[in-house]
VMD Tcl script that builds the backbone (N, CA, C; Angstrom):
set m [mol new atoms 519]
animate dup $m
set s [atomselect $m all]
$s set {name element resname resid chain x y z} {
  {N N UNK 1 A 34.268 -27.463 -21.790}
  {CA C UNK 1 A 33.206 -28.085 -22.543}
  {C C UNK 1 A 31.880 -27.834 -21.831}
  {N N UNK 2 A 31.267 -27.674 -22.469}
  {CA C UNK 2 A 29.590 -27.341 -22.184}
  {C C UNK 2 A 29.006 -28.303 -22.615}
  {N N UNK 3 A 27.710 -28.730 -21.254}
  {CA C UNK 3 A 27.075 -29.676 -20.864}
  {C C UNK 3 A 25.839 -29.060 -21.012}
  {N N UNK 4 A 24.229 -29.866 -22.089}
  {CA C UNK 4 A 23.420 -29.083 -21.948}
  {C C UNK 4 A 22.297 -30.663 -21.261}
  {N N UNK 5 A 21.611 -30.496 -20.541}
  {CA C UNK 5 A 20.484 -31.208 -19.825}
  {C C UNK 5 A 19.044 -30.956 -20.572}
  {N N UNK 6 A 18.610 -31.913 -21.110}
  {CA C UNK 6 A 17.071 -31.697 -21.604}
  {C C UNK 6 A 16.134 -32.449 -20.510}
  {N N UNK 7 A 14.957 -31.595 -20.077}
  {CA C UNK 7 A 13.728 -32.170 -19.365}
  {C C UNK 7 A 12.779 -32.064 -19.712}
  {N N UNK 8 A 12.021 -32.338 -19.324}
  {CA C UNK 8 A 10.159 -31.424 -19.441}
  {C C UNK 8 A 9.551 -30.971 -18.153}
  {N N UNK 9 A 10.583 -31.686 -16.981}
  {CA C UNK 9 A 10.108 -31.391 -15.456}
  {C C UNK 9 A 11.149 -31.842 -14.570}
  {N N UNK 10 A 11.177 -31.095 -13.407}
  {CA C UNK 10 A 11.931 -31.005 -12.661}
  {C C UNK 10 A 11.012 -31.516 -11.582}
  {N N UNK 11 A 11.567 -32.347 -10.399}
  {CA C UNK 11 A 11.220 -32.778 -9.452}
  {C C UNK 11 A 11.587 -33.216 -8.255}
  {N N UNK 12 A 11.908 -32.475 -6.873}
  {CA C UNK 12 A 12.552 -33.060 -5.934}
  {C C UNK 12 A 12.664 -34.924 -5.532}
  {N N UNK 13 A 13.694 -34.899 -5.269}
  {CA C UNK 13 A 13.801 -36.726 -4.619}
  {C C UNK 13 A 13.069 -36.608 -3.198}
  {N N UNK 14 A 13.031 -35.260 -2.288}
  {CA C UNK 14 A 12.642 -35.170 -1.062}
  {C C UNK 14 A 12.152 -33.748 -0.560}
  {N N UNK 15 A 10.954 -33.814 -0.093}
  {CA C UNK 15 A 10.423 -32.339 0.287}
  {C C UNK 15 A 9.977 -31.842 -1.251}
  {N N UNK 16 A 10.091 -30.166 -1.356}
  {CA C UNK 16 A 9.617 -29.757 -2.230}
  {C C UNK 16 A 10.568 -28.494 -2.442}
  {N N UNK 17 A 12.109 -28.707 -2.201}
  {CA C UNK 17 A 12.799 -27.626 -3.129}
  {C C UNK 17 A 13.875 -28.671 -3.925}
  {N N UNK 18 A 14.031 -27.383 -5.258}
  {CA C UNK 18 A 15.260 -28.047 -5.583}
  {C C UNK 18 A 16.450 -26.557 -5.728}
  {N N UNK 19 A 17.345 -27.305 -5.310}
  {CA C UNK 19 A 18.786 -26.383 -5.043}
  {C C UNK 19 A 19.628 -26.195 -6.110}
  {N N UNK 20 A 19.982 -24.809 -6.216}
  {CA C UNK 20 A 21.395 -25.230 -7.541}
  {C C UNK 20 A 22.306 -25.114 -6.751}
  {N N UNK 21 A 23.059 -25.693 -7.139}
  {CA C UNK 21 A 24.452 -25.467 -6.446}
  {C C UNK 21 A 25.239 -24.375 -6.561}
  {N N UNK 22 A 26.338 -24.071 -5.517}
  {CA C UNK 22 A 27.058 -22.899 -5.976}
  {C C UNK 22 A 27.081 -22.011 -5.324}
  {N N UNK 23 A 27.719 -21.123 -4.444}
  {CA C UNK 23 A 27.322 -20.272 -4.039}
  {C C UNK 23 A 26.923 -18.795 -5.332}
  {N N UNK 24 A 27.950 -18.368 -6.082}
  {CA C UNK 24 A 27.442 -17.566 -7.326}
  {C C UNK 24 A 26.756 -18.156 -8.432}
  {N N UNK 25 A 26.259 -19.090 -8.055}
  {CA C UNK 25 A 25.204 -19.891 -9.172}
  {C C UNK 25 A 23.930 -19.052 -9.479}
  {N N UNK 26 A 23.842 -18.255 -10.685}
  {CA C UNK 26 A 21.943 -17.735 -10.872}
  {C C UNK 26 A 21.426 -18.364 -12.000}
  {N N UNK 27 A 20.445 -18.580 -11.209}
  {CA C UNK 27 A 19.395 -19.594 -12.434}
  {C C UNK 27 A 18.448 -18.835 -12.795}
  {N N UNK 28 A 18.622 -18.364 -14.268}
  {CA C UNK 28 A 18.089 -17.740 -15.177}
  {C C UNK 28 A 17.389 -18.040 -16.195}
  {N N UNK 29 A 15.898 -17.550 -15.623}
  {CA C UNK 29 A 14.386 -18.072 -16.734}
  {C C UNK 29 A 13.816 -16.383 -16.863}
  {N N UNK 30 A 14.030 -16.051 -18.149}
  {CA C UNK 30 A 13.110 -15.024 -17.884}
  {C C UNK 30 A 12.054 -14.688 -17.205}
  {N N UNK 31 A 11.217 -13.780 -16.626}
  {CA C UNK 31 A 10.491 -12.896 -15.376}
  {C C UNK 31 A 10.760 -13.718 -14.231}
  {N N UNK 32 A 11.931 -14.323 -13.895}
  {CA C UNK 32 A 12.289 -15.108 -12.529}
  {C C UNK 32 A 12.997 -13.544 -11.770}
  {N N UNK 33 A 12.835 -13.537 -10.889}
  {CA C UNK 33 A 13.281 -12.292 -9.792}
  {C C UNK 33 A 14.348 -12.868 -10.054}
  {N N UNK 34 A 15.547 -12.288 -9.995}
  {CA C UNK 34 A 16.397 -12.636 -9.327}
  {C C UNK 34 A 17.436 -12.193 -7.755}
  {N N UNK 35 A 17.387 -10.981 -7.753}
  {CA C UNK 35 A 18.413 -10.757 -6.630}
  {C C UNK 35 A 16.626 -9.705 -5.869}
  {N N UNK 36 A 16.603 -9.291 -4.837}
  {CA C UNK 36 A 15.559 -8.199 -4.496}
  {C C UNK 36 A 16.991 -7.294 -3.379}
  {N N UNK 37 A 16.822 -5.707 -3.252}
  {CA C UNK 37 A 17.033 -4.919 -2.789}
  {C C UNK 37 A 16.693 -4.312 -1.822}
  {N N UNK 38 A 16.636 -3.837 -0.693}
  {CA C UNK 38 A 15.282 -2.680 -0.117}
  {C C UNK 38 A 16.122 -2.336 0.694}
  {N N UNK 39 A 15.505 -0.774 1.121}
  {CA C UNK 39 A 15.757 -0.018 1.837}
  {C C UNK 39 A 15.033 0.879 2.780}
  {N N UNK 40 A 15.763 1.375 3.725}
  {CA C UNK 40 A 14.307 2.491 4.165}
  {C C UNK 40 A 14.900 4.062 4.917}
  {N N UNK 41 A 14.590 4.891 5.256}
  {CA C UNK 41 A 14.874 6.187 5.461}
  {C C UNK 41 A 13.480 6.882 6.259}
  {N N UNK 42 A 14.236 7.533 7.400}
  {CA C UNK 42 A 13.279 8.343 8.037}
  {C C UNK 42 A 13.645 9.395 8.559}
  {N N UNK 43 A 14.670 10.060 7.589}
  {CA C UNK 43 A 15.466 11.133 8.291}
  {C C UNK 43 A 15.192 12.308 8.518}
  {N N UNK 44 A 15.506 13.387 8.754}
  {CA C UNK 44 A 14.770 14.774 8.415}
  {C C UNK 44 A 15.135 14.990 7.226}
  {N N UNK 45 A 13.492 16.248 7.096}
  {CA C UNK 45 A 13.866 16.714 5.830}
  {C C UNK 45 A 14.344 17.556 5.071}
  {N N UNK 46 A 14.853 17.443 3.560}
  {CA C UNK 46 A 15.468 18.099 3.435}
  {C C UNK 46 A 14.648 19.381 2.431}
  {N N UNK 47 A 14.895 20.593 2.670}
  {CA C UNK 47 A 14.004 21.619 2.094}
  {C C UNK 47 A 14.905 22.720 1.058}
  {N N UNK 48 A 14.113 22.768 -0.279}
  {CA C UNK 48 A 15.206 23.227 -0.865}
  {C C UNK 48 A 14.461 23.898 -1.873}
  {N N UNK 49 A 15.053 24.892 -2.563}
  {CA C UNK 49 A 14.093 25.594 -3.810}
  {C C UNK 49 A 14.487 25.617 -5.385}
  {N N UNK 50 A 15.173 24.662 -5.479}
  {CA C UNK 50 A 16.048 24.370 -6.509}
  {C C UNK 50 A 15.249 24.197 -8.286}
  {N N UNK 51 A 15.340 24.508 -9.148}
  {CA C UNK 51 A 14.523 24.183 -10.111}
  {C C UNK 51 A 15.472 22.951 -11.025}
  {N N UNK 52 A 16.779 22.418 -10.572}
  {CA C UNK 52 A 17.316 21.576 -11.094}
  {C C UNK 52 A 16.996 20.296 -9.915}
  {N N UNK 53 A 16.943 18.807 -10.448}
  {CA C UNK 53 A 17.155 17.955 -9.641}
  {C C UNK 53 A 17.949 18.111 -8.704}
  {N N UNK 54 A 17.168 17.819 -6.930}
  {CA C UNK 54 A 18.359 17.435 -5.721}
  {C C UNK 54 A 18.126 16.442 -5.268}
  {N N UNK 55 A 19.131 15.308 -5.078}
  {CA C UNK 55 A 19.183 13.727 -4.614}
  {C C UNK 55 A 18.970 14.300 -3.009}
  {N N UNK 56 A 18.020 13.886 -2.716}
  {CA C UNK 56 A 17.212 13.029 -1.076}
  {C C UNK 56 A 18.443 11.819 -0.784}
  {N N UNK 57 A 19.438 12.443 -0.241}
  {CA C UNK 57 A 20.902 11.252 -0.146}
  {C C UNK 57 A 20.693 10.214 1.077}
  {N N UNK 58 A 19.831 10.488 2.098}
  {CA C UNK 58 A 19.201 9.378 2.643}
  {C C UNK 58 A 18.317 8.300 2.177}
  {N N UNK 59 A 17.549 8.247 0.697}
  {CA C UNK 59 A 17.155 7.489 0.321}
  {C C UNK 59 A 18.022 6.520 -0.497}
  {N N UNK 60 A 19.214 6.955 -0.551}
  {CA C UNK 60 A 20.114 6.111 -1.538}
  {C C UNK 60 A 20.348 4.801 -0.965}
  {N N UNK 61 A 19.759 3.684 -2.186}
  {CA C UNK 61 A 19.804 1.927 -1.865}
  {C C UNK 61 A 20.510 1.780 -2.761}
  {N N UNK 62 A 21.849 1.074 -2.666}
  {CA C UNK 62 A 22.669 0.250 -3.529}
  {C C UNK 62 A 22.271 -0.759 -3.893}
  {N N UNK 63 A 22.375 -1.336 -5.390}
  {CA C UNK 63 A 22.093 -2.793 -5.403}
  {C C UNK 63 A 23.312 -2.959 -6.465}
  {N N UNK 64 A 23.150 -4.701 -5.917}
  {CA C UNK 64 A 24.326 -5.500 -6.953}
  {C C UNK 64 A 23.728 -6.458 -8.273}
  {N N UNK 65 A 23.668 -5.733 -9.359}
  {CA C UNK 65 A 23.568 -6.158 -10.855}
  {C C UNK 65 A 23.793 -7.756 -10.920}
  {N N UNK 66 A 23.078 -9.048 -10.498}
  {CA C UNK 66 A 24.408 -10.155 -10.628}
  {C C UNK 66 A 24.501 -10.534 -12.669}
  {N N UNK 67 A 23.613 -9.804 -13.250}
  {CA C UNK 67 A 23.674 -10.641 -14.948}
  {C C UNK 67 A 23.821 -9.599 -15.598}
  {N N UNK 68 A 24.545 -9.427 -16.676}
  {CA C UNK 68 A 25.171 -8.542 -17.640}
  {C C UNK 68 A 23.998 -7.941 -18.350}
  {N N UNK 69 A 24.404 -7.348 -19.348}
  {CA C UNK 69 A 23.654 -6.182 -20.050}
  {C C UNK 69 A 22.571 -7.038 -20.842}
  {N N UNK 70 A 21.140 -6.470 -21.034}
  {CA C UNK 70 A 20.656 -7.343 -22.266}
  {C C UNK 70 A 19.995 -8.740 -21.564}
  {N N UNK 71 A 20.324 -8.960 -19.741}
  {CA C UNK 71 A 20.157 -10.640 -19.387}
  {C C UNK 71 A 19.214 -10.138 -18.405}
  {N N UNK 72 A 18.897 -8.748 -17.875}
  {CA C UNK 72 A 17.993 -8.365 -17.161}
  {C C UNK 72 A 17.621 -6.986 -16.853}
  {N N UNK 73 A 16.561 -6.289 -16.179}
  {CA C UNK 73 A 16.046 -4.906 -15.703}
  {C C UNK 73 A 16.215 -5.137 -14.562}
  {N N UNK 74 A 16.146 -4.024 -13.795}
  {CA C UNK 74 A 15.916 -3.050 -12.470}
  {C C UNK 74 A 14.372 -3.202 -12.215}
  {N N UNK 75 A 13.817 -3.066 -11.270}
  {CA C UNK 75 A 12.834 -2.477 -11.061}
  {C C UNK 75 A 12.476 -1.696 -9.901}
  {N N UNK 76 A 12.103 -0.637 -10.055}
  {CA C UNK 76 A 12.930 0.279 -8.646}
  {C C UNK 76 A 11.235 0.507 -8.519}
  {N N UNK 77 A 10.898 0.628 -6.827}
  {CA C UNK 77 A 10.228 0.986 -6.610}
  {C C UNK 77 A 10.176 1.844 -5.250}
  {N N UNK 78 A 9.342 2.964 -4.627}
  {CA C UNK 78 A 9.996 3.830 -4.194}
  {C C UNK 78 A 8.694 4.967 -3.050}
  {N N UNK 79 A 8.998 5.123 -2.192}
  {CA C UNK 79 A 7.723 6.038 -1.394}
  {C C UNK 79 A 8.748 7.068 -0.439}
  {N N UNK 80 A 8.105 8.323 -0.846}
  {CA C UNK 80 A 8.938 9.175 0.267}
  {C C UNK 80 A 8.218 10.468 0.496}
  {N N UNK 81 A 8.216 11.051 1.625}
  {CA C UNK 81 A 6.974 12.041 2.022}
  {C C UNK 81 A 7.471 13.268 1.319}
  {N N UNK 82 A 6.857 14.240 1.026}
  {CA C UNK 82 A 6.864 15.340 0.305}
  {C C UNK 82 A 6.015 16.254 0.828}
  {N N UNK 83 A 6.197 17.561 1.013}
  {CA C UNK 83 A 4.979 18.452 1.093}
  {C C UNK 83 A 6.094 19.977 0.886}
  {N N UNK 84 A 4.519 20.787 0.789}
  {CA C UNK 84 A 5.394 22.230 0.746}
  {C C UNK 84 A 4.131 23.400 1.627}
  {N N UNK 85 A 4.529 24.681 1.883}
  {CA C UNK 85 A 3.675 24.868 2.894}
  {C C UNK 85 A 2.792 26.401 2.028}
  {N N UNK 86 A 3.562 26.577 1.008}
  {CA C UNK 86 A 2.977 27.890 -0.082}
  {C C UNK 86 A 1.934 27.949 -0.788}
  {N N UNK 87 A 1.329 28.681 -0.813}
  {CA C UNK 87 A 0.714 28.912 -2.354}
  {C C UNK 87 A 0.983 28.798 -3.849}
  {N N UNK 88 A 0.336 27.860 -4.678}
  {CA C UNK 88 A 1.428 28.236 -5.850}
  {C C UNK 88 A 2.490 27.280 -6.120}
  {N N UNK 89 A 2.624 26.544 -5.194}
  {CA C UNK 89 A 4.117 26.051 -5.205}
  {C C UNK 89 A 3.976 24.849 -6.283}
  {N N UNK 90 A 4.772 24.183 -7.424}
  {CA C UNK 90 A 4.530 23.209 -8.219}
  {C C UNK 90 A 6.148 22.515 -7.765}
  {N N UNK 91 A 5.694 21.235 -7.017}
  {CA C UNK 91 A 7.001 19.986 -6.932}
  {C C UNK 91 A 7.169 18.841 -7.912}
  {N N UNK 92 A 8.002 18.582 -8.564}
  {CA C UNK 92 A 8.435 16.858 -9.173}
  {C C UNK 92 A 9.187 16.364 -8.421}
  {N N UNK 93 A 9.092 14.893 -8.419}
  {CA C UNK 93 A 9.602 14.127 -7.671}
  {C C UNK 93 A 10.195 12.900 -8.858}
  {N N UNK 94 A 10.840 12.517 -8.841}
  {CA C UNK 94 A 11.563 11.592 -9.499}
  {C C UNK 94 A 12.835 10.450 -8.840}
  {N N UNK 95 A 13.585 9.944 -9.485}
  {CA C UNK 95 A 14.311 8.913 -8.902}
  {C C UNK 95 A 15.543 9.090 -9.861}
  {N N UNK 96 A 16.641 8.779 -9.366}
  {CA C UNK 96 A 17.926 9.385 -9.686}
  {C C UNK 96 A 18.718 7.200 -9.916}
  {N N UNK 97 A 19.218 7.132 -10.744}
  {CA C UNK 97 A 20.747 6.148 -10.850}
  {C C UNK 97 A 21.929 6.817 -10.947}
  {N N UNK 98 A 22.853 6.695 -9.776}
  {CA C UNK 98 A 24.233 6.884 -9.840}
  {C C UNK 98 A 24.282 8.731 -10.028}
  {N N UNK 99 A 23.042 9.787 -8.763}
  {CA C UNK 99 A 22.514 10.834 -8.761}
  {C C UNK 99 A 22.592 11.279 -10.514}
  {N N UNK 100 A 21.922 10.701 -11.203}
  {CA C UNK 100 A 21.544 11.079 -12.565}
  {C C UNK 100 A 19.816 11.285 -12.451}
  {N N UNK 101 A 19.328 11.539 -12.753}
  {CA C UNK 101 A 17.959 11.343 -12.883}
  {C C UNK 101 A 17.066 10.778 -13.736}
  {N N UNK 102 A 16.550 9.619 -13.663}
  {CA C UNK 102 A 16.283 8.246 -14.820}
  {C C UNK 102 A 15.597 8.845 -15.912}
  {N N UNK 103 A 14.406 9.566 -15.921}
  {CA C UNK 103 A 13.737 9.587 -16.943}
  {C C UNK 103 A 13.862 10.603 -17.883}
  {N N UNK 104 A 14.946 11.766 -17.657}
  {CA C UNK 104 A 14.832 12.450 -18.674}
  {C C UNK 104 A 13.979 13.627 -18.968}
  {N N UNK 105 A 12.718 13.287 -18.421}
  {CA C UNK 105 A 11.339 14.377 -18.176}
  {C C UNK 105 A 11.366 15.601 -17.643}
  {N N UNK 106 A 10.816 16.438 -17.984}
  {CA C UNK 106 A 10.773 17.881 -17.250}
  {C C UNK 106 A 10.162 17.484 -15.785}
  {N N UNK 107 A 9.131 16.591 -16.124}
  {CA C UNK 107 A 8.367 16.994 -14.242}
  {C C UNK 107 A 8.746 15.587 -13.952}
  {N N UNK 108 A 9.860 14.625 -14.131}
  {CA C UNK 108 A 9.911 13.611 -13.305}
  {C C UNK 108 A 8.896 11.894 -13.593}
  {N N UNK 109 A 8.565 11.450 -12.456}
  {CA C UNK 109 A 7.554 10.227 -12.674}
  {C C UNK 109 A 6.603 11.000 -11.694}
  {N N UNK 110 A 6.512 11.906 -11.282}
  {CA C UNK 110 A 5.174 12.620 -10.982}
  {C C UNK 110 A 5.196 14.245 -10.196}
  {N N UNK 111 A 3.995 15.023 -10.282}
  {CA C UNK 111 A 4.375 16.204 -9.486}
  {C C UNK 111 A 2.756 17.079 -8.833}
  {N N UNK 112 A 3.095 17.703 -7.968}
  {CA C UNK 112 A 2.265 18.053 -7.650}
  {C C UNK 112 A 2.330 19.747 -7.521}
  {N N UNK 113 A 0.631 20.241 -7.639}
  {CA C UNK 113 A 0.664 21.609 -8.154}
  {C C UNK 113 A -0.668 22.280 -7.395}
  {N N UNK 114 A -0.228 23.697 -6.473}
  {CA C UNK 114 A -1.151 24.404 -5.818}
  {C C UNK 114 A -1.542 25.393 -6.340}
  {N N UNK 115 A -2.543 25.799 -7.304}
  {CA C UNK 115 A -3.124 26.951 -7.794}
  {C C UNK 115 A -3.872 27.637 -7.083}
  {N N UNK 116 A -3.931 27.571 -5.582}
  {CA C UNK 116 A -4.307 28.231 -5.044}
  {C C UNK 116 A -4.160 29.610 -4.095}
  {N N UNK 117 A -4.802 31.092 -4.257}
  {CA C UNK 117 A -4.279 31.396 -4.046}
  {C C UNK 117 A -3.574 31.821 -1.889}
  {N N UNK 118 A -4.821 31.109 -1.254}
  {CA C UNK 118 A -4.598 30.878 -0.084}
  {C C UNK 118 A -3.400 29.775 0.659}
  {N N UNK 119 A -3.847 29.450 1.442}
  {CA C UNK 119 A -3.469 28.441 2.369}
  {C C UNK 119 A -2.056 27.657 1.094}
  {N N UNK 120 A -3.035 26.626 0.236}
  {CA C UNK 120 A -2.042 25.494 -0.322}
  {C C UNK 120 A -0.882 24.856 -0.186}
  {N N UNK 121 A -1.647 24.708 1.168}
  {CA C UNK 121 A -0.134 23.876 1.780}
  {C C UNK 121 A -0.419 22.252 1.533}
  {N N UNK 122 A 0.561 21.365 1.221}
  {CA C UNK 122 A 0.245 20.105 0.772}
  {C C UNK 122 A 1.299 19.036 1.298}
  {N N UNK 123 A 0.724 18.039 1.694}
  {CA C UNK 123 A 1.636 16.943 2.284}
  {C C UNK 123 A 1.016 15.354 1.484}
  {N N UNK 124 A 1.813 14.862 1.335}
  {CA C UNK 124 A 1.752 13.313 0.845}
  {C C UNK 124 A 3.038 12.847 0.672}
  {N N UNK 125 A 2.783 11.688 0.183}
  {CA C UNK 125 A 4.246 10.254 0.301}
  {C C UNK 125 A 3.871 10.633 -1.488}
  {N N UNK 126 A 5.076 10.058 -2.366}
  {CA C UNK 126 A 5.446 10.285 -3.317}
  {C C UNK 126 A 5.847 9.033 -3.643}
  {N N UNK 127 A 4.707 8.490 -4.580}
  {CA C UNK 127 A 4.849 6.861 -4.689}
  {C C UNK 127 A 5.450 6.277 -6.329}
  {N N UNK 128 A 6.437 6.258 -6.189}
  {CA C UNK 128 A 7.376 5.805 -7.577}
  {C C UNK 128 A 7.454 4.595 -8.057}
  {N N UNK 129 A 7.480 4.316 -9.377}
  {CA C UNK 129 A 7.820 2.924 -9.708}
  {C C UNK 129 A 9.017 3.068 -11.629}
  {N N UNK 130 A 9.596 2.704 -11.594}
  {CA C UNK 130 A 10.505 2.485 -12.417}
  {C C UNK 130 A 11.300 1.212 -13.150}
  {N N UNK 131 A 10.752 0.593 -14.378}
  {CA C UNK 131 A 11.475 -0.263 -14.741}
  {C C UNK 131 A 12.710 0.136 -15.848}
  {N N UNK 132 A 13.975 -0.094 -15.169}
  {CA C UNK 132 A 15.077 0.841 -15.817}
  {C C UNK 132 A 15.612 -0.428 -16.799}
  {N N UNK 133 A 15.371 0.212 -18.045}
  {CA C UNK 133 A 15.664 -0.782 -19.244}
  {C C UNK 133 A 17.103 -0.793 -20.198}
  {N N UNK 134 A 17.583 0.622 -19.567}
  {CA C UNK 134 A 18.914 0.335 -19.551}
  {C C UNK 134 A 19.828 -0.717 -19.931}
  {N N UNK 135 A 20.640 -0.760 -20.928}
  {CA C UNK 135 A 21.671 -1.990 -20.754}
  {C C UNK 135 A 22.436 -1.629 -20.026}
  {N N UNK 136 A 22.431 -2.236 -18.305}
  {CA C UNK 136 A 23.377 -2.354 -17.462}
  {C C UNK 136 A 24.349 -3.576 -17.470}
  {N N UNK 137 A 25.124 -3.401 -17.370}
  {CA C UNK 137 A 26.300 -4.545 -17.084}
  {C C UNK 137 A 26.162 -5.069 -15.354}
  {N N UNK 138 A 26.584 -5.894 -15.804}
  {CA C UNK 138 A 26.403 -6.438 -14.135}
  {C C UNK 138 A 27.327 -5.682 -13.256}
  {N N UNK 139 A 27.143 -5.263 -11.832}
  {CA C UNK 139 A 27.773 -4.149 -11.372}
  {C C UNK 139 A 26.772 -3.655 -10.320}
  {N N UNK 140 A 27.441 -2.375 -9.614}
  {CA C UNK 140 A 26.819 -2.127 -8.387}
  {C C UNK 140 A 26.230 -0.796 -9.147}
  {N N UNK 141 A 25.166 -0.181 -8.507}
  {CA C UNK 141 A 24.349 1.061 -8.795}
  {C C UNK 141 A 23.937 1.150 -7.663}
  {N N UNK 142 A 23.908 3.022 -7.718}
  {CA C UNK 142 A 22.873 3.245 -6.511}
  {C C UNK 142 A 21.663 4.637 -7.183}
  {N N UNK 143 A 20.418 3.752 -5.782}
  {CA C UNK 143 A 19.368 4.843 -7.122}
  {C C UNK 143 A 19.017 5.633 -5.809}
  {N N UNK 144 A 18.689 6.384 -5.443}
  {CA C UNK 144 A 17.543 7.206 -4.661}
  {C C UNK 144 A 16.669 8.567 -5.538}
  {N N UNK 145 A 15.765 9.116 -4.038}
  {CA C UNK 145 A 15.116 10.195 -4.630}
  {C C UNK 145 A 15.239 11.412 -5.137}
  {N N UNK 146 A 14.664 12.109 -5.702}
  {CA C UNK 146 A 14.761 13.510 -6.065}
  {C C UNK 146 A 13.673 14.410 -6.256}
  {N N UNK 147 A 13.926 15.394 -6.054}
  {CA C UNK 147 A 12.948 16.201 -5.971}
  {C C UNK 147 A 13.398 17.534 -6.524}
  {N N UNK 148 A 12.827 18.588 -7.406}
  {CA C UNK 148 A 12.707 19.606 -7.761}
  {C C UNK 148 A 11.745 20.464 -7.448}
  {N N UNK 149 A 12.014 21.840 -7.743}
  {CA C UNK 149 A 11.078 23.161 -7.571}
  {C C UNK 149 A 10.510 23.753 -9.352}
  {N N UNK 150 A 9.407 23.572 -9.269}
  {CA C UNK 150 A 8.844 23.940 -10.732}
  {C C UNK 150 A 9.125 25.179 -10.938}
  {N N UNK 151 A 9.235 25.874 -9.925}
  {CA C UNK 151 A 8.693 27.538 -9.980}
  {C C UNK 151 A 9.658 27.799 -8.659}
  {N N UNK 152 A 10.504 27.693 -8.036}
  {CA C UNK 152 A 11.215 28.001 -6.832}
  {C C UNK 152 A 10.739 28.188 -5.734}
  {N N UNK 153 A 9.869 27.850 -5.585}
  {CA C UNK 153 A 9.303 28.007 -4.505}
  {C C UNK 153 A 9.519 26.415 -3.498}
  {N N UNK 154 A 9.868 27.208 -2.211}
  {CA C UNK 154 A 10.218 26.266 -1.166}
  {C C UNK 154 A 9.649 24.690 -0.979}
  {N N UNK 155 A 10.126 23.363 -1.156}
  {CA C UNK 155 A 9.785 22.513 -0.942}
  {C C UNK 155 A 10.508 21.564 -0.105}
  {N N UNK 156 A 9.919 20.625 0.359}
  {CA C UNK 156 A 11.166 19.540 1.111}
  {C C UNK 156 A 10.619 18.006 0.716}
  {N N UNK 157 A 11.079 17.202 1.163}
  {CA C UNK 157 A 11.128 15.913 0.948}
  {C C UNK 157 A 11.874 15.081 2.174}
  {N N UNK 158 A 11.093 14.231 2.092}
  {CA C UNK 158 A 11.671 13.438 3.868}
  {C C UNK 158 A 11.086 14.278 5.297}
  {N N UNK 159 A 11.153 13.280 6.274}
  {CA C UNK 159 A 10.408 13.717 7.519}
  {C C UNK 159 A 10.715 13.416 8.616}
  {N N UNK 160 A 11.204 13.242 9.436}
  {CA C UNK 160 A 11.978 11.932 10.378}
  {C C UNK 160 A 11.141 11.155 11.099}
  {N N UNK 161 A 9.592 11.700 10.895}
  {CA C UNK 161 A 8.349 10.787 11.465}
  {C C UNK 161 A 7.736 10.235 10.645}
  {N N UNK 162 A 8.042 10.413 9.173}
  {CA C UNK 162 A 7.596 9.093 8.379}
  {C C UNK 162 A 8.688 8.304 7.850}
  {N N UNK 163 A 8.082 7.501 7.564}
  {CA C UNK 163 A 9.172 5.855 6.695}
  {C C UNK 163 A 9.124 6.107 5.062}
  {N N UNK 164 A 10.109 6.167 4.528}
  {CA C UNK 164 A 10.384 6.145 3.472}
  {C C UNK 164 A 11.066 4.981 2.987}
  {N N UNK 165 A 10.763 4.188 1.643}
  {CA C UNK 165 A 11.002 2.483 1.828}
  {C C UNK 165 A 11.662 3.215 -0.282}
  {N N UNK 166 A 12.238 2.013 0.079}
  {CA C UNK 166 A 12.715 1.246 -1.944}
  {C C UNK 166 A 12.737 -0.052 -2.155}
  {N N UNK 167 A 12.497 -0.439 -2.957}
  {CA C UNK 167 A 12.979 -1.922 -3.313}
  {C C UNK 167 A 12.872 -1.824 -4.882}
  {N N UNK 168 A 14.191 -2.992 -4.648}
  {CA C UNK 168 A 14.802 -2.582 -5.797}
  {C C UNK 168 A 14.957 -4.356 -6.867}
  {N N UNK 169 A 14.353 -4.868 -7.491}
  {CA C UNK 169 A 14.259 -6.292 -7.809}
  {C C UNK 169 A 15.015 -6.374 -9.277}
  {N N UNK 170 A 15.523 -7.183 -9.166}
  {CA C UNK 170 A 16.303 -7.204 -10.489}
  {C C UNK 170 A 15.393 -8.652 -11.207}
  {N N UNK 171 A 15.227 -8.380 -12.628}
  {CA C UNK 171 A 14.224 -9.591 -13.438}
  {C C UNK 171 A 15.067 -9.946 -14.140}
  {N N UNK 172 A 15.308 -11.108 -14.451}
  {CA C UNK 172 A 15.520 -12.025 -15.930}
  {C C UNK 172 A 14.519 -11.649 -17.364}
  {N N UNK 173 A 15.881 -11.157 -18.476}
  {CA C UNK 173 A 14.980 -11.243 -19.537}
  {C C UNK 173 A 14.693 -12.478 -20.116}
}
mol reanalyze $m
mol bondsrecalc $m
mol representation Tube
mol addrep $m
């Protein structure tokens, strides 16, 4: 039998939290966070000339789904160094679930491009954000980075002297 409670306010007897009970208890209000994720990576990098997606397998953060399909999103967010040392060279960078690659897109959630015909060598962090709207079932996933070659030409991703971070927040719909 189901028990429903009507209020208009909630209010501690003492201090200023109130507790649910339970250890698997989630209290679910839509845009309430519920679970947060994070990760981080500073490994070497990996360099590759691939024109299909390659998962950066040191960035891979698992997270645990706790509410079924339809009861919440992902929100993946994501930084990881990138550079290439050519002329010419065009990189995407994107973010992978379960090494799939989320969006579907030719160039990813972003990319960068050297039309030049000297030097064009290029370095930066590769700053991602993703709300995966997916009907997931509650369950474990793992997301990390990816990176492609537009044009084959040599690129890498990761560094072992920079920090590469994720976090990964799961919302109430």
């Amino acid at each position: 039998m189901t028990s429903k409670l009507f209020v208009n306010s909630l209010e501690p007897m003492q201090g200023n939290t109130i507790n649910v009970a339970g250890a698997n208890t989630v209290l679910h209000a839509p845009g309430h966070i519920i679970n947060v994720t994070h990760g981080q990576h500073n490994a070497a990098g990996m360099s590759q000339a691939s024109t299909g997606w390659v998962e950066y397998t040191p960035s891979r953060v698992t997270v645990t789904k706790k509410l079924g399909s339809g009861q919440s999103y992902l929100m993946v967010m994501a930084a990881a160094w990138i550079e290439y040392s050519t002329a010419q060279t065009h990189l995407s960078y994107s973010l992978m679930r379960d090494s799939v690659e989320v969006t579907n897109a030719s160039y990813g959630l972003g990319n960068l491009y050297s039309s030049i015909n000297t030097s064009g060598a290029y370095q930066s962090s590769a700053d991602m954000s993703w709300v995966d709207t997916t009907s997931l079932a509650a369950g474990t996933y793992v997301y990390s980075v990816a990176v492609k070659s537009q044009n084959s030409a040599t690129i890498q991703i990761g560094n072992g002297g920079r920090m590469g971070t994720m976090q990964i927040l799961e919302v109430a719909q």
